[in-house]
C-alpha positions in Angstrom: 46.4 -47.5 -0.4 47.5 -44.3 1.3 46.9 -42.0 -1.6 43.0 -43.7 -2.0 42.4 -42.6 2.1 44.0 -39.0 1.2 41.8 -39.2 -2.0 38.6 -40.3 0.4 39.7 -37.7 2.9 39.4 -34.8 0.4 36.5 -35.7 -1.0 34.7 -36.2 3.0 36.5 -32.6 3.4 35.0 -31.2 0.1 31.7 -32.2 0.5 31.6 -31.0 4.2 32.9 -27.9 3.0 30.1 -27.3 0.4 27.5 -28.0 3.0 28.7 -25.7 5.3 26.5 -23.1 6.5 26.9 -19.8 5.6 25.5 -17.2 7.8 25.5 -14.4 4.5 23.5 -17.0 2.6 21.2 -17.3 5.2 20.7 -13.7 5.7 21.0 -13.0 1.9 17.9 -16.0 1.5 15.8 -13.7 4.5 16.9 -10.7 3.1 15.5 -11.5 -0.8 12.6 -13.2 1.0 11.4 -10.2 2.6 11.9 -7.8 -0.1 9.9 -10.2 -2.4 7.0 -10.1 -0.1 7.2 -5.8 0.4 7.5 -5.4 -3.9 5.1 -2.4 -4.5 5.3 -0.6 -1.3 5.2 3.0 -2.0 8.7 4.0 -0.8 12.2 3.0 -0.3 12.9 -0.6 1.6 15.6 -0.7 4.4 16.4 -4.1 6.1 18.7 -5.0 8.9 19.7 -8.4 10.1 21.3 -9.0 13.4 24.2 -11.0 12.8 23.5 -15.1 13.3 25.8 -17.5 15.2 25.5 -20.6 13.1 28.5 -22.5 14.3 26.4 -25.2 16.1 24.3 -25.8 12.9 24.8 -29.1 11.1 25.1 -29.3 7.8 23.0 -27.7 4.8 22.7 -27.1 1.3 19.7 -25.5 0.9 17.7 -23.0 2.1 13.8 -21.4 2.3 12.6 -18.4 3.9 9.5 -17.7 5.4 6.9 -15.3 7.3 6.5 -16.4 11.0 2.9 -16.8 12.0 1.6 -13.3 12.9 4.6 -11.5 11.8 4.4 -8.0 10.1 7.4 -7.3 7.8 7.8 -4.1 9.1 9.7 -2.2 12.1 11.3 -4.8 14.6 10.3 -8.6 13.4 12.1 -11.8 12.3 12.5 -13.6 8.9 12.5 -17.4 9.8 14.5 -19.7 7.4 14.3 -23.1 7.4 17.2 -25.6 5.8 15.6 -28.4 2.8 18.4 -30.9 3.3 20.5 -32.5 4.3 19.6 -31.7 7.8 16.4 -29.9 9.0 16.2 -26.9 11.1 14.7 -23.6 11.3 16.4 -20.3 12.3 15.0 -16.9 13.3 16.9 -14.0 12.4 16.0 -10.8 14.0 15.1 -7.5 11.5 14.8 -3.9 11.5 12.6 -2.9 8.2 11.7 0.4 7.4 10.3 2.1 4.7 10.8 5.5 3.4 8.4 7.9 1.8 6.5 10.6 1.5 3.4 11.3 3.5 0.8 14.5 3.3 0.1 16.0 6.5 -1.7 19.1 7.2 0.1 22.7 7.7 -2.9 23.9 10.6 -6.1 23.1 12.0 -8.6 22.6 9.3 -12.8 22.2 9.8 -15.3 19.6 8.5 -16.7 21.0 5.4 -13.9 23.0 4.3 -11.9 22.4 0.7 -8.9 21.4 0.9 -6.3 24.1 -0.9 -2.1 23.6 -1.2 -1.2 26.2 1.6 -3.2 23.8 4.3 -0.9 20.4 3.6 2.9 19.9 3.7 4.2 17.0 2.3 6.8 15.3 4.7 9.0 12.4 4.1 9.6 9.2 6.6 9.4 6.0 8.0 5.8 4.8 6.3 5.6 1.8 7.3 3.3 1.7 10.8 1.3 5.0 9.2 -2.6 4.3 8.8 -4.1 2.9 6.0 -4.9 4.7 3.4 -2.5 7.5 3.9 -2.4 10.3 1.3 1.5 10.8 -0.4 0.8 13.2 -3.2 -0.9 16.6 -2.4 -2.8 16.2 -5.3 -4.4 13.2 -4.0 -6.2 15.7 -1.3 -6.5 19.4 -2.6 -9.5 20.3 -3.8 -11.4 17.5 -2.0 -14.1 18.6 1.0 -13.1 16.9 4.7 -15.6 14.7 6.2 -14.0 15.6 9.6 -12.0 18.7 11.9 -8.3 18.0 11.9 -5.7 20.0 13.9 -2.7 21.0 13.0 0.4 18.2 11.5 -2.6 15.5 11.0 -1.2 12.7 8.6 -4.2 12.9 6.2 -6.3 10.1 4.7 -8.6 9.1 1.7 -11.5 8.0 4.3 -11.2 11.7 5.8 -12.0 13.6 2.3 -14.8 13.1 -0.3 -14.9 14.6 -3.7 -16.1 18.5 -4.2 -20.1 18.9 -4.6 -20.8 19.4 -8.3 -25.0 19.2 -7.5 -26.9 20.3 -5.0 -30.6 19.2 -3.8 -33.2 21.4 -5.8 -31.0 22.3 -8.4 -31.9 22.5 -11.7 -29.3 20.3 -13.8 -29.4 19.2 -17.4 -29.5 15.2 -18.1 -27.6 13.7 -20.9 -27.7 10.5 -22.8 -24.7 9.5 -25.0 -24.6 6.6 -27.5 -22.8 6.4 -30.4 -23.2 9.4 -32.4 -25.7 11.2 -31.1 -26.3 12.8 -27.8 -30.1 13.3 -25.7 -30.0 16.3 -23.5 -33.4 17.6 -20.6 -33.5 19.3 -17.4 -34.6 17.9 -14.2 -34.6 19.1 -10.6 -31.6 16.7 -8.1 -33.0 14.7 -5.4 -30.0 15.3 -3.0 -26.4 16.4 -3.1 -23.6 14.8 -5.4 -20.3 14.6 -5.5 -18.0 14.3 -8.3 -18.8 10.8 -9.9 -21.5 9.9 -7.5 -25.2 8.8 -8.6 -27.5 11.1 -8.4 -31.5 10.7 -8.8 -33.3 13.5 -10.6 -37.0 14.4 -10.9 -38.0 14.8 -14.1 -40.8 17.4 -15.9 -42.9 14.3 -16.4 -42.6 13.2 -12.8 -40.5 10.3 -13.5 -37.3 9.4 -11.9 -34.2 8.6 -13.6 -31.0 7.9 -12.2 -27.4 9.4 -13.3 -23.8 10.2 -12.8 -23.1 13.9 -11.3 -20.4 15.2 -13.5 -17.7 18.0 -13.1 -20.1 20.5 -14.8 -22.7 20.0 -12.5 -24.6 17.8 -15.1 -26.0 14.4 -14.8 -25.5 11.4 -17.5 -27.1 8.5 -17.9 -26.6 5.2 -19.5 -28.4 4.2 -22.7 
């Protein structure tokens, strides 16, 4: 009779044991949680967890992370994670994220209207994570692109800032071209406005009618057929 109570005893103790919570499972399940949701961020990931005090937590075998309502997974936040059974609470773990990359930023004051060259950027590398959407991180993302706006010097530079270089010009006198499959249609027409690199473009015609086309890098214009 003794050795079934020691038998019962161990097994109570073994099964306590393996419910136990662990506070490096809990952060590892936070940890894996948040770097699930940050997969394709353009840069190196960096989390911190503050350590957790999980002495006065009953009992649990399994874990789930989660988002808190109106969270951002970036700079100082918290990873909630919740237990599935046997018991049922939720802890929030306090977290440093940051990620690292590169950014472009620009070397001096530049004007509206100017084209972008390589001597007027610097690419820099840092946190990224709180920069403004649509931040550039390749140079060639920006250089030869016109700015829509002034920016002084040490801007971090953005795609809404730049448009494409102006292959057409209103008034000039472009050639139109019609592709299909082997064979090519080619006339000349006056633009109806500016154009950028892959913009539509209208285009007056000789016979007065108006077609309209893609501006091209050669300054001509095609159309679908």
């Amino acid at each position: 009779m003794i050795y079934i109570r020691l038998l019962i005893l161990c097994l109570i103790a073994l099964a306590a044991a393996s419910h136990a919570n662990s506070p490096e499972i809990i952060a590892d399940t936070a940890e894996r949680h948040a770097r699930q949701q940050l997969q394709g961020q353009p840069g190196k990931v960096s989390i911190t967890l503050s350590p957790l005090d999980v002495s006065r937590l009953p009992p649990c075998s399994a874990y789930e992370a989660f988002t808190p309502s109106g969270a951002r997974l970036i700079g100082r936040t918290q990873i909630g994670v919740r237990c599935l059974g046997p018991s049922s609470f939720t802890v929030m773990l306090a977290a440093q994220i940051a990620v690292t990359g590169n950014y472009v930023t620009t070397s001096r004051p530049l004007r509206a209207g100017q084209v972008i060259e390589a001597s007027d950027l610097i690419l820099a590398s840092g946190d990224i994570g709180n920069l403004p959407t649509g931040f550039i991180q390749d140079m060639n993302g920006a250089v030869g692109k016109t700015l829509r706006n002034s920016l002084s010097g040490g801007q971090i530079l953005r795609s809404d800032q730049l448009t494409a270089p102006m292959v057409i010009r209103q008034g000039q006198t472009v050639k139109v071209l019609s592709v299909g499959s082997g064979f090519a249609v080619s006339a000349e027409g006056k633009a109806m406005a500016n154009a950028a690199l892959g913009q539509l473009v209208q285009v007056r015609m000789a016979s007065g009618q108006t077609i309209t086309g893609t501006a091209r890098a050669d300054g001509s214009v095609e159309i679908p057929f």
